[in-house]
C-alpha positions in Angstrom: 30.7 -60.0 123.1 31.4 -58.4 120.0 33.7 -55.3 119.5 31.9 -52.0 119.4 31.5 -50.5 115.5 33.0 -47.6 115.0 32.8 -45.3 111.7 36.9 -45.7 111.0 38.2 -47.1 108.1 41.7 -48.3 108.0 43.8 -49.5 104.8 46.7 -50.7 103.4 48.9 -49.3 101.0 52.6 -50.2 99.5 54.0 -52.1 96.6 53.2 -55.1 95.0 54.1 -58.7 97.4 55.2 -56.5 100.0 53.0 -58.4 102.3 49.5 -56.2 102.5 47.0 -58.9 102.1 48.9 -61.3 104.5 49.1 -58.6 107.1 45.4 -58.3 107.0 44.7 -62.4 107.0 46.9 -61.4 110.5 45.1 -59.2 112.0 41.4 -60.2 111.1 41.3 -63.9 109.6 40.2 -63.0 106.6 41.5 -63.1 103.4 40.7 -60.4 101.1 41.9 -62.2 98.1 38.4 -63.2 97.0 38.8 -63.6 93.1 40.2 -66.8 92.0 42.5 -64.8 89.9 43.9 -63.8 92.8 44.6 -66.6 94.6 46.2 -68.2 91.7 48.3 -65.6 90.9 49.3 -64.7 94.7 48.5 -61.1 93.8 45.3 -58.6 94.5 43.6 -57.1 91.7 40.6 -55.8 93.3 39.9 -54.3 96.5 38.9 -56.2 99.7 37.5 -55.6 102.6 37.5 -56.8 105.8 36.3 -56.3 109.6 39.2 -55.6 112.1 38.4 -55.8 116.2 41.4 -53.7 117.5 40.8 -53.6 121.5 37.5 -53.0 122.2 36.8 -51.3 118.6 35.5 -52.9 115.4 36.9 -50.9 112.0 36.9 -51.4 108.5 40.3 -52.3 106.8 40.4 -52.1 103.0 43.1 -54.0 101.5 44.7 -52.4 98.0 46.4 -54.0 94.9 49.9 -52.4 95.1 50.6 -53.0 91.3 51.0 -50.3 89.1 48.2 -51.9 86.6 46.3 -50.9 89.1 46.2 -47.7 90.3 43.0 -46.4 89.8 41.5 -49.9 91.9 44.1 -48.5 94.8 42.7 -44.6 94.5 39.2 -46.1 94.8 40.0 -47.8 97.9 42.5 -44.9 99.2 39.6 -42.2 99.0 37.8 -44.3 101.8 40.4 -44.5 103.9 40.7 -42.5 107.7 44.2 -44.2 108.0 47.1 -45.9 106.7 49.3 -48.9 107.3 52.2 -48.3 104.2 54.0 -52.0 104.2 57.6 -52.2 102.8 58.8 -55.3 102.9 62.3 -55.6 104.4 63.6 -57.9 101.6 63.1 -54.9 99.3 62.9 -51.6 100.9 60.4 -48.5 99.1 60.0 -49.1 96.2 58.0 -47.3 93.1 54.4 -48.0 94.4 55.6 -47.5 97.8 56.8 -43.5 96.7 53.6 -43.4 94.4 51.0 -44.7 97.1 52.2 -42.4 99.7 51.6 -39.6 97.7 48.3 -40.4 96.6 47.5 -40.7 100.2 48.9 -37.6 100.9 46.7 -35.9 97.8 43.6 -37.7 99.3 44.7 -35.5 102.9 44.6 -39.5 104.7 46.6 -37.9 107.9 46.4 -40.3 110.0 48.8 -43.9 109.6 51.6 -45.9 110.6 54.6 -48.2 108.6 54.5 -51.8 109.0 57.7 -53.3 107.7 57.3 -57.0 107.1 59.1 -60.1 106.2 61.4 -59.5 108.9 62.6 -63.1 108.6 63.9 -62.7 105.4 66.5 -60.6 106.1 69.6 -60.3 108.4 69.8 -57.8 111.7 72.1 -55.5 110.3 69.8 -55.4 106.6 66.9 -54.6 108.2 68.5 -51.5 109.8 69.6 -50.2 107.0 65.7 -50.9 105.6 64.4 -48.8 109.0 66.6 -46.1 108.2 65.8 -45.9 104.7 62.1 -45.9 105.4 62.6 -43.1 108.2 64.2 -41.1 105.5 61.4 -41.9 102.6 58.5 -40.6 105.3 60.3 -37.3 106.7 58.3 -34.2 106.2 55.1 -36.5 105.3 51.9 -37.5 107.4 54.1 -40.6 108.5 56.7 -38.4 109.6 57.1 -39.5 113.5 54.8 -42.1 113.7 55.3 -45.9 114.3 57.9 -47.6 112.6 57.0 -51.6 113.4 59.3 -54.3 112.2 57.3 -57.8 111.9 56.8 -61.2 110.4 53.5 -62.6 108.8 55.2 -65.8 108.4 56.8 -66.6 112.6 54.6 -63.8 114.2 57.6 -62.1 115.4 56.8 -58.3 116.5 53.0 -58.6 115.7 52.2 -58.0 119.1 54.2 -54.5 119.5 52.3 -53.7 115.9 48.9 -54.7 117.2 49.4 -52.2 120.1 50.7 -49.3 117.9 47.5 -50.2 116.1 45.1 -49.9 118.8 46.7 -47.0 119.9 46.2 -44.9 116.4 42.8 -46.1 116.2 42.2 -44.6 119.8 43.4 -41.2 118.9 41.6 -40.6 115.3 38.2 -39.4 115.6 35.3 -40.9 113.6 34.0 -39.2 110.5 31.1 -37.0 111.4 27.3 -38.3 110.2 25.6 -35.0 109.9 25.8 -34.7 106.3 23.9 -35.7 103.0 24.4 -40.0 103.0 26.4 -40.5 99.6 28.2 -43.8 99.0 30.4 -44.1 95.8 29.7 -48.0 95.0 32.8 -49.8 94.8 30.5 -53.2 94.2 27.4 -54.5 93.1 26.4 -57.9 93.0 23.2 -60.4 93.3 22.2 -62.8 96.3 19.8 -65.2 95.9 16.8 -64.7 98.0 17.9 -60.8 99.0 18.1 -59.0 95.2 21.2 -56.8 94.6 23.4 -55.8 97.3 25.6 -52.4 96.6 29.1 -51.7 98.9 31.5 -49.3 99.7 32.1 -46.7 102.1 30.1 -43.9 102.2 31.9 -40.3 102.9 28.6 -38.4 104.2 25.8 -38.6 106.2 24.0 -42.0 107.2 21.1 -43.8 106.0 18.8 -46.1 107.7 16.8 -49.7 106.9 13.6 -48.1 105.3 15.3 -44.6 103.6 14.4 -43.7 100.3 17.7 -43.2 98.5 18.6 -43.1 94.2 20.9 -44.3 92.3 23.4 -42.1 90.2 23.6 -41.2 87.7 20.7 -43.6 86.4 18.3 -41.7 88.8 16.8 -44.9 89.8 14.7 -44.3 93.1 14.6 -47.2 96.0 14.2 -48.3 99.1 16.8 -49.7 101.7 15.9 -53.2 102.7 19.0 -54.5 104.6 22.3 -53.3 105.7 25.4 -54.8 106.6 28.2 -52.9 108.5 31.5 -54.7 108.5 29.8 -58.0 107.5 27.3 -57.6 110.6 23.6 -56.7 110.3 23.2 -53.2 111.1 20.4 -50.8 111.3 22.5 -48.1 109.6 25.7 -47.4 107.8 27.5 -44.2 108.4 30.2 -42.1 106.9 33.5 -44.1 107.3 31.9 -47.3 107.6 32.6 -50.2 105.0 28.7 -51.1 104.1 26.4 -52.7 102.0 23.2 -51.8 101.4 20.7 -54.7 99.6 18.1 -52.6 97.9 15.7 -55.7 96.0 14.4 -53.8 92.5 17.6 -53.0 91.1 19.3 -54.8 88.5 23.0 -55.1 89.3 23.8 -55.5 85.9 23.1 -51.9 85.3 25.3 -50.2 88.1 29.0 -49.9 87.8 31.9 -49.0 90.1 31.4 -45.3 90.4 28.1 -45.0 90.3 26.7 -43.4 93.6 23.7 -43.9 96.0 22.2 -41.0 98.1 19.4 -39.4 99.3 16.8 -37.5 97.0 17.3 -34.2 95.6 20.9 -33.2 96.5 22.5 -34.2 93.8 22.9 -33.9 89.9 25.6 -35.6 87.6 27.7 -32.9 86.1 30.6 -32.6 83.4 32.6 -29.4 84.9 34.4 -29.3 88.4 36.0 -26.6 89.8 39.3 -27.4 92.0 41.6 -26.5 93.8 44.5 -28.4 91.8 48.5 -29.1 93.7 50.9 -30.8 91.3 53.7 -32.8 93.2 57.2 -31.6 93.5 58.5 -33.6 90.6 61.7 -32.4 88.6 60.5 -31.1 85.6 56.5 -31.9 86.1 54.2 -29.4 84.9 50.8 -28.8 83.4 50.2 -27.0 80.7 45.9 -25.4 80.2 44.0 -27.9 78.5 45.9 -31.2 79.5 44.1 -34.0 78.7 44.4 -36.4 82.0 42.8 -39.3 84.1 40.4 -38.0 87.1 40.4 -40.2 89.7 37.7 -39.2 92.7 35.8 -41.6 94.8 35.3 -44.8 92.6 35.0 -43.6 89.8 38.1 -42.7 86.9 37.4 -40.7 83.9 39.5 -38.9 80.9 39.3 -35.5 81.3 40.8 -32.0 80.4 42.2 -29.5 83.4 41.8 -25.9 82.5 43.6 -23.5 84.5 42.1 -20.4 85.9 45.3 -18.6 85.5 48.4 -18.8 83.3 49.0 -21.4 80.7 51.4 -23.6 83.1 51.3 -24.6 86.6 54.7 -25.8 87.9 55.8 -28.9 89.9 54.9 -28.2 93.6 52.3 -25.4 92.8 48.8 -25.3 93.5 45.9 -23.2 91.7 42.3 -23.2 91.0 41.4 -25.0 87.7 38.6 -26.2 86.3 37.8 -29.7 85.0 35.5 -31.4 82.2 35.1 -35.1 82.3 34.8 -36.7 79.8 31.6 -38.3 81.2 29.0 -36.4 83.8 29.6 -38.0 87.5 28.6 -37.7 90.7 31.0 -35.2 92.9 30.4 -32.8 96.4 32.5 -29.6 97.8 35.4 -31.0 99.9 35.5 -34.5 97.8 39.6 -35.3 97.1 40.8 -35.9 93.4 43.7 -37.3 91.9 44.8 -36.8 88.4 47.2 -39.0 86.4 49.0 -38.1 83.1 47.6 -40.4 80.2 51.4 -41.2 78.5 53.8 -42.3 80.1 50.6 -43.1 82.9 52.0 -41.6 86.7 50.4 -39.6 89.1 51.1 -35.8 89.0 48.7 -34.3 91.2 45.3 -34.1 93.3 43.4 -31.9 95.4 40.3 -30.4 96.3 36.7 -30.4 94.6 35.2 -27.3 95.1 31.8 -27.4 93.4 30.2 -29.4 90.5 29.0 -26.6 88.0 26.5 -26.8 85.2 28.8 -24.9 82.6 32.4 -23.8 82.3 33.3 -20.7 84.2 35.1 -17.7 82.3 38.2 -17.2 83.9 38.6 -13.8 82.8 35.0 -12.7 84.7 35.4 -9.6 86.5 36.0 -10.9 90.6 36.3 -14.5 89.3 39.1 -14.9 91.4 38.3 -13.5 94.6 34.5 -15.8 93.8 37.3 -19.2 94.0 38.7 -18.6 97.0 35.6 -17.6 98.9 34.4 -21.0 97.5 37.0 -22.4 98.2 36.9 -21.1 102.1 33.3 -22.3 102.4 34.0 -26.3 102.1 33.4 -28.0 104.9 31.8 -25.6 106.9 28.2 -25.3 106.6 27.8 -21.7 107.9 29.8 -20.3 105.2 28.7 -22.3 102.2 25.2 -22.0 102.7 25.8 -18.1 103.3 27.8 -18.3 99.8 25.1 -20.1 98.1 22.5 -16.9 99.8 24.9 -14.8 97.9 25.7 -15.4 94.7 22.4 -17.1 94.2 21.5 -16.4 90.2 17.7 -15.8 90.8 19.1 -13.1 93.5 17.0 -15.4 95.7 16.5 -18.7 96.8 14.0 -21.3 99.1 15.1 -23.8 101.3 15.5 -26.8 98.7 17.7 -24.2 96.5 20.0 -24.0 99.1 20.4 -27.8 100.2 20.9 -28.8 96.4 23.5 -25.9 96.1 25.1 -26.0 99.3 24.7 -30.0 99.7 23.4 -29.9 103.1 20.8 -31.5 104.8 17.5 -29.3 105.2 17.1 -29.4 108.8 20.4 -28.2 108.9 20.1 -25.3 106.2 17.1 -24.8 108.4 19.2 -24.0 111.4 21.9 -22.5 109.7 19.4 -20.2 108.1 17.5 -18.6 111.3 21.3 -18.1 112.3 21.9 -15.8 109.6 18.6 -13.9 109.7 19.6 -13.2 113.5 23.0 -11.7 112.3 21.2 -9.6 109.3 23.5 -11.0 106.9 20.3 -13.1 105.4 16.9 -11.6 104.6 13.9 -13.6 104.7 11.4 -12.8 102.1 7.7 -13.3 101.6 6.9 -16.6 99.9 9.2 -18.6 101.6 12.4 -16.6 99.6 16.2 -16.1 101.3 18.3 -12.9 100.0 21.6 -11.9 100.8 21.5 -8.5 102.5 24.5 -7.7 100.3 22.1 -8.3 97.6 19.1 -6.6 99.0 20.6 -3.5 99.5 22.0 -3.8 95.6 18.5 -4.8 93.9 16.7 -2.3 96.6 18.8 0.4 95.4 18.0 -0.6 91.8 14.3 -0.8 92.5 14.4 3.2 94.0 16.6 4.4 91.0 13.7 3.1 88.4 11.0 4.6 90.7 12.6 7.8 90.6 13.3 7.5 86.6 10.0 7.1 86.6 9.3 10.3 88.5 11.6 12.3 86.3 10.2 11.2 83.1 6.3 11.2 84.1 6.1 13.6 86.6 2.6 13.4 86.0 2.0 10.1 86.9 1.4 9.0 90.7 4.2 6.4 90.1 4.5 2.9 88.4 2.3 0.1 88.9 3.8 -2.9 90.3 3.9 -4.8 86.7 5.6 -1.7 85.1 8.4 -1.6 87.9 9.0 -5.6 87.5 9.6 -4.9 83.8 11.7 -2.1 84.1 14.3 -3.8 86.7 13.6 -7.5 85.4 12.9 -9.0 88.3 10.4 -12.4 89.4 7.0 -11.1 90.7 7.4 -12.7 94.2 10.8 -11.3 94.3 9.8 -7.8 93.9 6.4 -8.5 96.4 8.9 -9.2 98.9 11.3 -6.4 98.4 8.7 -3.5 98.1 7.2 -5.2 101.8 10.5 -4.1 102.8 10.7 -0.9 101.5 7.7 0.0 102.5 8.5 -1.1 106.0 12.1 1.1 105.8 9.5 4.2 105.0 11.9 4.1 101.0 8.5 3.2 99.4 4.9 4.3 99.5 2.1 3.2 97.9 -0.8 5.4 96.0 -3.4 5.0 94.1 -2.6 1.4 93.5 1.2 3.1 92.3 4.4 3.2 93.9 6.0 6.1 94.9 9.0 8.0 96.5 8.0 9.2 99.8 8.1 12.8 98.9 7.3 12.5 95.5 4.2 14.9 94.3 2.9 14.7 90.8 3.3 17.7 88.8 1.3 19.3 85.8 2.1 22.2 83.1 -1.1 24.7 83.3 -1.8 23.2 79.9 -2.4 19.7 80.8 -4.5 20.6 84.0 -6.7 22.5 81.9 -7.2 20.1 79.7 -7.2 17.3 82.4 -9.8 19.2 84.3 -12.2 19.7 81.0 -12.0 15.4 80.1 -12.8 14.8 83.3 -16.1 16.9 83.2 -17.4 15.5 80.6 -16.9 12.5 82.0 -19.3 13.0 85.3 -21.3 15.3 82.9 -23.0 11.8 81.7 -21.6 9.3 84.0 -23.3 5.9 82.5 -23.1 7.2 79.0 -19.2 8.0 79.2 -17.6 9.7 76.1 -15.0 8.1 73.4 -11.8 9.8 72.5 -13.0 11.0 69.5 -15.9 13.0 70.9 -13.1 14.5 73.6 -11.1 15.3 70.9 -13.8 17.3 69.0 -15.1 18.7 72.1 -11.9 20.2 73.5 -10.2 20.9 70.4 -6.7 18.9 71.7 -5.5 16.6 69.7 -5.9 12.3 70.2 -2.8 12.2 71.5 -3.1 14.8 73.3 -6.3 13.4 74.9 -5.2 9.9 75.0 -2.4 11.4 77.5 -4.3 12.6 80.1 -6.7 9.4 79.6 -3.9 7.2 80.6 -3.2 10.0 83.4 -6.5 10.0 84.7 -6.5 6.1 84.8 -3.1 6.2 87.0 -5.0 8.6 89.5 -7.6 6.0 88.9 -10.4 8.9 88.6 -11.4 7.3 85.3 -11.8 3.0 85.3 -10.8 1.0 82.5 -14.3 -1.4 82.0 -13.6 -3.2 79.0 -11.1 -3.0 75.9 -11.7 0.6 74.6 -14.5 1.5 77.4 -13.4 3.8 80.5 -15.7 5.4 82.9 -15.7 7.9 85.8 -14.7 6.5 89.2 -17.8 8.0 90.2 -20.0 6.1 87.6 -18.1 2.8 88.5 -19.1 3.2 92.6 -22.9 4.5 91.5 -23.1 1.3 89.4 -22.1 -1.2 92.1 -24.1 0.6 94.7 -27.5 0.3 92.7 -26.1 -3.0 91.4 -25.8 -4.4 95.1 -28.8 -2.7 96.6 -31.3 -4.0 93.9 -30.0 -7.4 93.9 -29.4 -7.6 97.8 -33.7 -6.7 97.9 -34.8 -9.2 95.0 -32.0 -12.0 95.2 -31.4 -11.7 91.8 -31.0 -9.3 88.4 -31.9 -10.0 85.1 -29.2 -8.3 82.8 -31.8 -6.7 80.5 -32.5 -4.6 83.7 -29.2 -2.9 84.5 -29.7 -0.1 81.3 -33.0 0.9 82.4 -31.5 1.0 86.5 -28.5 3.1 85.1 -30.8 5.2 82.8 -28.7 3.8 80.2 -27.7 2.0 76.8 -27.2 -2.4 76.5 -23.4 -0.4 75.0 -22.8 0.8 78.3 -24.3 -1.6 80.6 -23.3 -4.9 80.0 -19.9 -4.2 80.2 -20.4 -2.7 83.9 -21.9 -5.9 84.6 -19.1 -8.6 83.3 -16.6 -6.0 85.1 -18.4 -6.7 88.1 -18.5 -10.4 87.9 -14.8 -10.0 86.9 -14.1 -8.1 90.2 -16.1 -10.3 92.4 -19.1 -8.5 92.7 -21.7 -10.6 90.9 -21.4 -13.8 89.6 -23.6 -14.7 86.4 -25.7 -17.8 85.3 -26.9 -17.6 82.3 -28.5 -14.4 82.0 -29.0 -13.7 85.1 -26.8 -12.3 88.2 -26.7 -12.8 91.9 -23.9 -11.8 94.6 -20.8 -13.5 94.8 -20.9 -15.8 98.1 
């Protein structure tokens, strides 16, 4: 019976012919050498990979080229890695890629390992203690501080067993990489098989995807289908984070996809050119970064130029860490918590690595007022869902966001922003808005405040006026319609807001008016109902009360906020009262013959064609009537 699969994924690491790939043939029976390059030059190039029953437990174990030629092959196969076997060979003791993989893995935050010291039978007794104590030296104060130190020989077998056990035991105690997230695998291969299409591998750091899932391709943004998996060479119904997989999607073309390139699910991601990190140089003597290095980035598969620019200072110093921000020289494919490694382009050696904190659209100003204290609650929020989708809530850009905004920012699934959401509404730290909206409370209060301070500008500089209408308040603060709709619900709700006359209003708000304008307000508006359906223009107001047009104009826009006067057509106002009196005969008549020639309406109104067609189209307008032809009949 097969071992059980488990989501771990072991690896080797150490310096060239040390013995990695001949530990592995060990322990599994395979041979990861698969390139005939390889074989004939007894010395890895590219990664392999290989299944590894340890008890009753089936990992992953990805064997790494220990030559310095190829570094960036070893960081793609290090950045999949749960744990570590580093192999020094006895005959040589640590040696450059030894020092140089061991701090990659400890950039990439692998914290969980063991040393395997091989080619025990190459050596005397009394060597290989000296080789023991030189290797308990060169891991002190790292991750492989304390653990297993296992002498053995690929060659006679001798102390494979005691390794095997230590082996077992480490897998035991790590825990498997949780599944919960977004599925992302950063392709490490892509090939063709005959009969099945094009296969993709590697390991994928999120989520899980299934036989049947729609995924895309990255950044090509080609959509497909899965058709098969494989899981540690077995057919599997899913691969999971940690797991070494391939996924055999049929309409690709393999030709077009390169290492680096990434599969995931739908709408998550985006490729982008600027990163911000959290950036920690190693404690080298004399090692520093100036701000706009030019640099290798190394994350996932994938290895780019690229140029770090530091959020503070002009130099960070050997063993310091800092926020920075990076531009690749390409746009790739990169989520919060993903681990980095950068390498100096001349002479080529690693200097540093960290933590990706975000893929951004455009650079960031570093001198931005709170820029600072903005990093570090980003850089709080990875890896825990809570706080990142709260973050994303808060310094959203529209001031609010829907459910999609805030899996694509956040880069979590949307059942889970789901959950997360109604979590935060139940603490009032998130608001949930009409239309399907999320604010920030922090960010209610601030655009509720700024909606009330234009209302009562408003007040103070046409105290005339009932208030503003909804469009005029939008303008004035600049916010989206459905924004506003939702935040005035609110208000209104809190008793901040009231509503008349179709206007918006402070609660104790009262319109005032200089003796003046009543007068004249009270004279336009009688001559107004003198002749209801023969209403009068400006000009004749003007004449008639001896004001001036824009005097009259004035209290015509006043009397159309109190809505006592009706805006018809372009030009044409008329009396509320006129406007009801209209509808009323309008309804009545053609509620007792089914129908109303348009011709009819002047001589119902006592009236001119002037006046009473445009009643009529402001009624089919409004929902009243509806026409055909000449004719009109009720609406529904």
């Amino acid at each position: 019976m097969p071992a059980r699969q488990t989501n771990i994924t072991l690896g080797t690491a150490g310096h060239i012919d040390h013995g990695k790939t001949a530990l592995i043939k060990c322990l599994t029976g395979c041979d990861t050498d698969r390139l005939e390059a390889e074989k004939q030059r007894g010395m890895s190039i590219e990664l392999g990979f290989a299944p590894c029953a340890i008890a009753d437990l089936e990992v992953g174990i990805v064997d790494v080229p220990g030559h310095e030629n190829f570094i960036k092959t070893m960081v793609a196969g290090a950045s999949g890695m749960d744990g570590v076997i580093l192999v020094v060979a006895a005959d040589d003791s640590v040696m450059p890629q030894t020092r140089e993989h061991l701090e990659i893995l400890t950039l990439l935050a692998v914290r969980h390992g063991l040393v395997a010291v091989t080619k025990i039978d190459r050596v005397e007794r009394d060597h290989l203690q000296i080789v023991l104590s030189e290797v308990r030296e060169f891991v002190k104060e790292t991750f492989l501080d304390g653990t297993p130190i296992l002498p053995l020989s690929n060659a006679t077998g001798e102390g494979f067993g005691a390794f095997y056990d230590a082996l077992a035991g480490l897998v035991r105690s790590m825990k498997p990489k949780p599944v919960d997230g977004v599925f992302r695998l950063p392709i490490e291969r892509a090939f063709s098989l005959k009969g099945y299409g094009t296969v993709v591998s590697g390991i994928p750091v999120s989520g899980s995807a299934r036989t049947g899932d729609e995924i895309v391709l990255l950044p090509q943004n080609l959509p497909g289908r899965i058709k098969a998996i494989q899981v540690y060479n077995r057919t599997s119904e899913a691969a999971r984070a940690g797991q070494c997989a391939a996924l055999n999607v049929r309409h690709w073309d393999h030709s077009l996809i390169k290492r680096g390139n990434v599969v995931t699910v739908p709408g998550y991601f985006s490729p982008e050119q600027w990163l911000i990190c959290e950036l920690r140089l190693l404690p080298h003597d004399k090692l520093f970064l100036t701000n706009a290095a030019r640099i290798k980035f190394h994350t996932g598969t994938s290895e780019l130029p690229a140029t770090v620019y530091l959020m503070q200072g002009d130099r960070i110093q050997a063993g310091e860490q800092g926020f920075v921000q990076v531009k690749l020289s390409i746009p790739l494919i990169a989520g919060p918590g993903d681990r980095f490694i950068i390498r100096t382009l001349s002479p080529v050696q690693t200097v540093g690595g960290g933590t990706i904190i975000e893929a951004v659209p455009r650079r960031l100003k570093r001198n931005l007022p709170g820029i600072h204290q903005d990093l570090r609650e980003r850089a709080a929020a990875v890896g825990q869902d809570e706080r990142r989708v709260e973050h994303c809530v808060r310094k959203a850009e529209a001031l609010a966001v829907t459910e999609l905004d805030l899996a694509f920012c956040a880069k979590v699934p949307l059942n889970r922003v789901r959950d997360i959401l109604a979590g935060l509404i139940a603490e009032d730290k998130v608001v949930d808005l009409a239309g399907g909206l999320y604010m920030h409370r922090e960010t209610r209060d601030r655009t509720s405040q700024r909606i009330l301070s234009s209302v009562a500008e408003y007040h103070r500089t046409a105290p005339e006026s009932p208030g503003p209408a909804f469009e005029q308040l939008r303008q004035a603060c600049n916010l989206d319609k459905s924004l506003l709709e939702g935040l005035l619900i609110i208000l209104k709700q809190q008793g901040k807001l009231v509503e008349r006359s179709h206007r918006l209003a402070l609660p104790e708000y009262r319109e005032t008016f200089s003796d003046q304008d009543r007068r004249l307000l009270d004279a336009i508006e009688a001559l107004f109902t003198e002749k209801l359906f023969q209403p009068p223009a400006p000009e004749e107001l003007s004449n008639k009360t001896g004001a001036s047009r824009e005097k009259v104009d004035r209290i015509l826009r006043i009397l159309v906020e109190h809505e006592r006067l009706v805006p018809v057509a372009e030009n044409l106002l008329f009396h509320r009262q006129a406007v009801d009196r209209a509808r009323q005969t309008l309804v009545s008549f053609i509620g007792e013959q089914g129908k109303l020639e348009s011709v009819r309406f002047k001589y119902l109104l006592d009236t001119t064609r002037k006046f009473a067609i445009p009643l009529l189209d402001y009624f089919d307008r409004t929902g009243v009537t509806v026409r055909v032809g000449n004719t009109r009949y009720l609406r529904g």
